[in-house]
C-alpha positions in Angstrom: 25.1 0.4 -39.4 23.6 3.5 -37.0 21.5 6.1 -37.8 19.1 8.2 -35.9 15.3 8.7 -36.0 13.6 12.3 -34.6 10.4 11.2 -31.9 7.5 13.1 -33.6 4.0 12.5 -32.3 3.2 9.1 -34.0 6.7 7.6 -33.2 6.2 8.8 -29.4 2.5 7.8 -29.0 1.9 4.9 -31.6 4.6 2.3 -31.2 5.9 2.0 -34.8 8.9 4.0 -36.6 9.3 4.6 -40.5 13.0 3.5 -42.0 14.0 6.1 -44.6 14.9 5.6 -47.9 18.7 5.7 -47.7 18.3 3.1 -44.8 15.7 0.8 -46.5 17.9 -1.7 -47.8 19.2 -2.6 -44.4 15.8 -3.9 -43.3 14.4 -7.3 -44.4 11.6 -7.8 -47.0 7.9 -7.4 -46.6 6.9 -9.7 -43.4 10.3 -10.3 -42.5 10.9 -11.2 -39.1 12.9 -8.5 -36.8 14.2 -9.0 -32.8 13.9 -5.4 -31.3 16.0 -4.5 -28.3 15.5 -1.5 -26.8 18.7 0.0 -24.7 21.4 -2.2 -25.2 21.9 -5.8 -26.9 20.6 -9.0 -25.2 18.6 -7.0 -22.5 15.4 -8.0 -20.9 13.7 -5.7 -23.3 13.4 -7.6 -26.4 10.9 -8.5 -28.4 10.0 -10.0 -32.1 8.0 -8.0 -34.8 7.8 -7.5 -38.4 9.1 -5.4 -41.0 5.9 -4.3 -43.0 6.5 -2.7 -47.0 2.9 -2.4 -47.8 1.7 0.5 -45.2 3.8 3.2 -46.6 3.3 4.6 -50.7 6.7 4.1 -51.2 7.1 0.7 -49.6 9.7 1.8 -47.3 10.0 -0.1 -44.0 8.3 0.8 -41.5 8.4 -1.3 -37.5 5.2 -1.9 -34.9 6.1 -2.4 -32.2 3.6 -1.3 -29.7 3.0 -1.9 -26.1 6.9 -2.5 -25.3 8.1 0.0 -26.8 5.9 3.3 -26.0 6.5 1.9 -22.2 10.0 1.9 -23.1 10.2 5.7 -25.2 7.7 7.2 -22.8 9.9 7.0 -19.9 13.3 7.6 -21.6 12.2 10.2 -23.8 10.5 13.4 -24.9 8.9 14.5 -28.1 11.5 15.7 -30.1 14.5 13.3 -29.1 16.2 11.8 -31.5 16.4 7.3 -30.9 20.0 6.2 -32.2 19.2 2.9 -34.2 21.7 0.3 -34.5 21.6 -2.6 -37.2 23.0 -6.2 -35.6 24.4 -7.7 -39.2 23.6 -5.1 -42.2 23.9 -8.5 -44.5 21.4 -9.8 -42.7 19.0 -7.4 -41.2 17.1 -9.8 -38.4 18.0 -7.4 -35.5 17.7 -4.0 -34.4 18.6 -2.0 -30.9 17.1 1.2 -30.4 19.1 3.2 -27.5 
């Protein structure tokens, strides 16, 4: 599963990304664990977070990922880019790659 998110202020600066609706059920439950790799699969920049349900009204998924990862946008990307996201195992939603 791939889909693509648009790099708005809080998604640039902030170092978390909302999962839309349609895209929801791809993404483990509240506290779920995720690996997050950033470029391509099995890379050196990997790291573990947690799929959160509560922060958003609507309890749609949404990622931190701080520190790593605004490193990571920051110098691959400008405001208004658009981060492909690729799901490991749709069945099983532990794993992510944004590129």
């Amino acid at each position: 599963m791939t889909f693509t998110v648009k790099l708005g202020i809080a998604y640039y600066y902030k170092g978390f990304i909302n999962i839309k609706k349609r895209y929801s059920d791809y993404f483990g439950d509240h506290e779920a664990p995720i690996e997050v790799h950033l470029g391509r699969w099995g890379n050196r920049n990997t790291f573990y977070s947690v799929v959160n349900r509560t922060i958003n009204p609507n309890h749609m998924p949404r990622i931190y990922m701080s520190t790593p990862y605004i490193t990571w946008v920051q110098a691959k990307y400008r405001l208004g880019d658009e981060l492909i996201i690729e799901i490991l195992n749709p069945e099983y939603p532990n794993a992510m790659l944004i590129r």
